[in-house]
C-alpha positions as CSV (number, residue, x, y, z in Angstrom):
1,X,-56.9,-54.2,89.7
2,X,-58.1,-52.6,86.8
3,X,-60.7,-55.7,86.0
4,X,-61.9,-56.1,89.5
5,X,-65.1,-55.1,90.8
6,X,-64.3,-52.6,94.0
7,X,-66.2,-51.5,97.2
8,X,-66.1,-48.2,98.6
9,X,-65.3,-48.0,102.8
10,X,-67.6,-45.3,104.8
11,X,-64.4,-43.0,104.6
12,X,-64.4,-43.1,100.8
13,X,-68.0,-43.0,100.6
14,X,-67.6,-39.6,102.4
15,X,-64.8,-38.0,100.9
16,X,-66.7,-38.5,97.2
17,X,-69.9,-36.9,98.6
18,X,-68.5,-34.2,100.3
19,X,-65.8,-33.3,97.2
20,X,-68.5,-34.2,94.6
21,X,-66.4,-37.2,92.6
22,X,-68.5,-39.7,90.5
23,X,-68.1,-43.0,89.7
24,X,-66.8,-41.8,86.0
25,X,-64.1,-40.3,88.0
26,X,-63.1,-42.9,90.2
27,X,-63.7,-45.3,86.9
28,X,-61.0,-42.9,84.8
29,X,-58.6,-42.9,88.3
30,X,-58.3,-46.4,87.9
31,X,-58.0,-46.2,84.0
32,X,-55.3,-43.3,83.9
33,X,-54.0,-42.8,87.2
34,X,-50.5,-42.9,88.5
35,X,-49.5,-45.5,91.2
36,X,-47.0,-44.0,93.3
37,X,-45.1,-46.7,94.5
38,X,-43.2,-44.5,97.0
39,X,-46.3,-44.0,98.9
40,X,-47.7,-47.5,97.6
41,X,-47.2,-51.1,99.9
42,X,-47.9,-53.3,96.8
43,X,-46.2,-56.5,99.2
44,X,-48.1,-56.4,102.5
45,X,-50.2,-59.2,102.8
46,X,-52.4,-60.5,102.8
47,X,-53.0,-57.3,100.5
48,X,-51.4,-54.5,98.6
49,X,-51.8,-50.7,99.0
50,X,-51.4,-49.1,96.1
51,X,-51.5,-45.1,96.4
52,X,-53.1,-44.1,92.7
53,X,-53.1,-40.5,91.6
54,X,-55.5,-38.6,89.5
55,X,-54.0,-37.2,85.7
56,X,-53.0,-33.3,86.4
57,X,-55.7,-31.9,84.2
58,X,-58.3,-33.0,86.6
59,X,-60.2,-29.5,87.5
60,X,-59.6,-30.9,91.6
61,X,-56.7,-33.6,91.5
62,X,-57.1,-36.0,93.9
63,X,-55.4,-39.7,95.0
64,X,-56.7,-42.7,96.4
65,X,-55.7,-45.1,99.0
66,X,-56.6,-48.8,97.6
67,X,-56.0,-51.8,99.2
68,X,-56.0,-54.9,96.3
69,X,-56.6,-58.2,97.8
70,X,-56.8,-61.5,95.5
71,X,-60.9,-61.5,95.1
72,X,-61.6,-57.9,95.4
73,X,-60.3,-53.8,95.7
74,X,-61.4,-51.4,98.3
75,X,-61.2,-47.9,98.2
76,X,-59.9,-47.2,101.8
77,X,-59.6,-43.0,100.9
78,X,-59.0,-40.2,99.0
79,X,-56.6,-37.3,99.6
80,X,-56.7,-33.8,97.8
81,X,-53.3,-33.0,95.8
């Protein structure tokens, strides 16, 4: 997941504009974040959901919804923790 290029949906899109998280954010999420696997689907097909949260020390902690497919990731959306 980590060496994929990703796309954002409108949702995500959204939720980092409206809770001011950059692209170095979302770029260390994927880097250092936790996968839950409890709230993760990493066998649906034809692609996984993987639920990723941000390190603790973040100054807003936050976790994504990311759905990894073969060619490419999508950020579906972001929750607040």
């Amino acid at each position: 997941m980590r060496t994929k290029g990703y796309t954002l949906s409108q949702e995500a899109k959204t939720y980092m504009s409206q809770n001011a998280i950059d692209t170095t954010q979302l770029r260390i999420l994927f880097e250092e974040g936790e996968v839950i696997f409890s709230k993760s689907d990493p066998r649906k097909e034809p692609c996984g959901i993987f639920y990723i949260e941000s390190q603790n020390d973040e100054v807003k902690p936050f976790a994504a919804i990311v759905e990894n497919c073969e060619e490419k990731v999508t950020v579906k959306n972001f929750e607040s923790l």
